[in-house]
C-alpha positions in Angstrom: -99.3 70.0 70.4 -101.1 68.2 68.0 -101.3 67.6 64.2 -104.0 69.1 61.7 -104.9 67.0 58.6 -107.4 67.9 55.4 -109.1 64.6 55.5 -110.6 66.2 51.9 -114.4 67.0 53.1 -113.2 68.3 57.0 -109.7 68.3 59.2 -108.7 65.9 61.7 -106.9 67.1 64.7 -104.4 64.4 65.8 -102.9 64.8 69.0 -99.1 64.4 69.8 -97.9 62.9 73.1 -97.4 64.5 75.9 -101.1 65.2 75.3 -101.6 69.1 76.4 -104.5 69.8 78.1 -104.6 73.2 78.8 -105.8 75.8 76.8 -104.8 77.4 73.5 -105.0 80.3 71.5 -104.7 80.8 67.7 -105.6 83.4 65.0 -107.1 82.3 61.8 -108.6 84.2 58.9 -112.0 82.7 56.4 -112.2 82.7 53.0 -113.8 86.2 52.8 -110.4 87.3 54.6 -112.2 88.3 58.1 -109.7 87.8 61.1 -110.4 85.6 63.9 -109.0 84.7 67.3 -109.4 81.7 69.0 -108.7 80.6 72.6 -110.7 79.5 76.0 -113.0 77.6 73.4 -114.8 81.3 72.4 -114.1 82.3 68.7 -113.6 86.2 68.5 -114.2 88.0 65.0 -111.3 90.9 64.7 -112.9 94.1 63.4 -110.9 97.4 63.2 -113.0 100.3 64.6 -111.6 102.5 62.3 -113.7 101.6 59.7 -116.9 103.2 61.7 -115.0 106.9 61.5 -116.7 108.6 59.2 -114.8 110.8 56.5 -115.4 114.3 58.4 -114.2 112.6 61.6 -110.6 112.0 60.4 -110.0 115.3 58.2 -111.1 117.1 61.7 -107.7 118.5 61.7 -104.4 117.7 59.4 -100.9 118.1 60.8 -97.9 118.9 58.6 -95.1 118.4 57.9 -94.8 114.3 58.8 -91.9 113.7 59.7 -90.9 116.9 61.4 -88.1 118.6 62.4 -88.5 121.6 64.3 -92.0 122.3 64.0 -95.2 121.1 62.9 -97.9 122.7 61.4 -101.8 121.9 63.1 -104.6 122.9 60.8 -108.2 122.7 62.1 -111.0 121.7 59.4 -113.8 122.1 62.2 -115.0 125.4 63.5 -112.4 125.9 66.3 -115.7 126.8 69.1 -115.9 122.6 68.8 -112.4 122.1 70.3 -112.0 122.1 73.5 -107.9 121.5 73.6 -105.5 119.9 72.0 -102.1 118.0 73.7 -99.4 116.0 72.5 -98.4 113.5 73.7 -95.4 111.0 73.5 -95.0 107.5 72.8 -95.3 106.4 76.9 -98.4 108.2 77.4 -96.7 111.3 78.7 -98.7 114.6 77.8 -95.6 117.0 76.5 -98.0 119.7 75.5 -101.2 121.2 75.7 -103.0 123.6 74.5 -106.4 125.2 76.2 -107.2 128.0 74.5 -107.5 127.5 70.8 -107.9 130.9 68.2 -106.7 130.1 65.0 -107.3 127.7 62.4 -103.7 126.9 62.4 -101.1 126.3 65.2 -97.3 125.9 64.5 -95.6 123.8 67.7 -92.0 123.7 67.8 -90.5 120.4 67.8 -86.6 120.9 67.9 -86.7 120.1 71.8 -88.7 117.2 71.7 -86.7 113.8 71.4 -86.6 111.7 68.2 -89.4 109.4 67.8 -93.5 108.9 68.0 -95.7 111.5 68.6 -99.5 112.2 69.3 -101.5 115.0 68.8 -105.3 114.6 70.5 -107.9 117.0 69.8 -110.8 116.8 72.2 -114.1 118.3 70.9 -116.5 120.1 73.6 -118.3 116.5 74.2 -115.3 115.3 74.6 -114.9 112.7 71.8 -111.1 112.9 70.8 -109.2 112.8 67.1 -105.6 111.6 67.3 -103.4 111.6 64.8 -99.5 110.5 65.1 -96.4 112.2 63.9 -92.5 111.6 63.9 -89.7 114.0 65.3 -86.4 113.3 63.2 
């Protein structure tokens, strides 16, 4: 496609023949190690939206043990009147579980059925903001 020199003060973009004129796409990162994404002559900055979840957001609930077995283990930090239900769901987006009614602060879900791989477990609050966090079945 083409051929980028440090000319010392800037770069110099030579083009190779065939010339290619149609568009391009490329990732780059600056010196303060923020991510970029290039392409249809827009620059995108990449930001991870994780880094807005506060604290109390992600120890909503902990799930244990990671990897499981045959079970896990779902322990609510949040007053359970705030959850509304809670599903799991596998790695194509299939719900395998879920749970409506909520009266304990912890939930044990057996997992020896379920087939080896990525898991999901999504709490959804009563205004409906959801906490997911993954597990593994051995």
């Amino acid at each position: 496609m083409g051929l980028l020199t440090d000319t010392g003060s800037s770069w110099s973009l030579t083009w190779q023949t065939p010339n290619i004129t149609a568009s391009w796409t490329s990732f780059g990162e600056d010196s303060n190690g923020e991510l970029y994404a290039v392409g249809g002559n827009t620059v995108y900055k990449i930001t991870d939206p994780n880094l807005n979840v506060t604290e109390e957001q992600l120890e909503r609930f902990k799930l244990f043990p990671n990897p499981s077995n045959n079970k896990i283990t779902i322990h609510f930090n949040a007053h359970l009147a705030t959850v509304q239900s809670l599903s799991i769901i596998n790695s194509i987006g299939q719900q395998v579980k879920k749970i409506s009614t909520l009266s304990t602060e912890n939930i044990t879900i057996a997992t020896k059925t379920y087939a080896a791989g990525l898991y999901f477990v999504e709490i959804t609050d009563n205004t409906g903001v959801k906490y997911i966090k993954k597990f593994i079945v051995n």
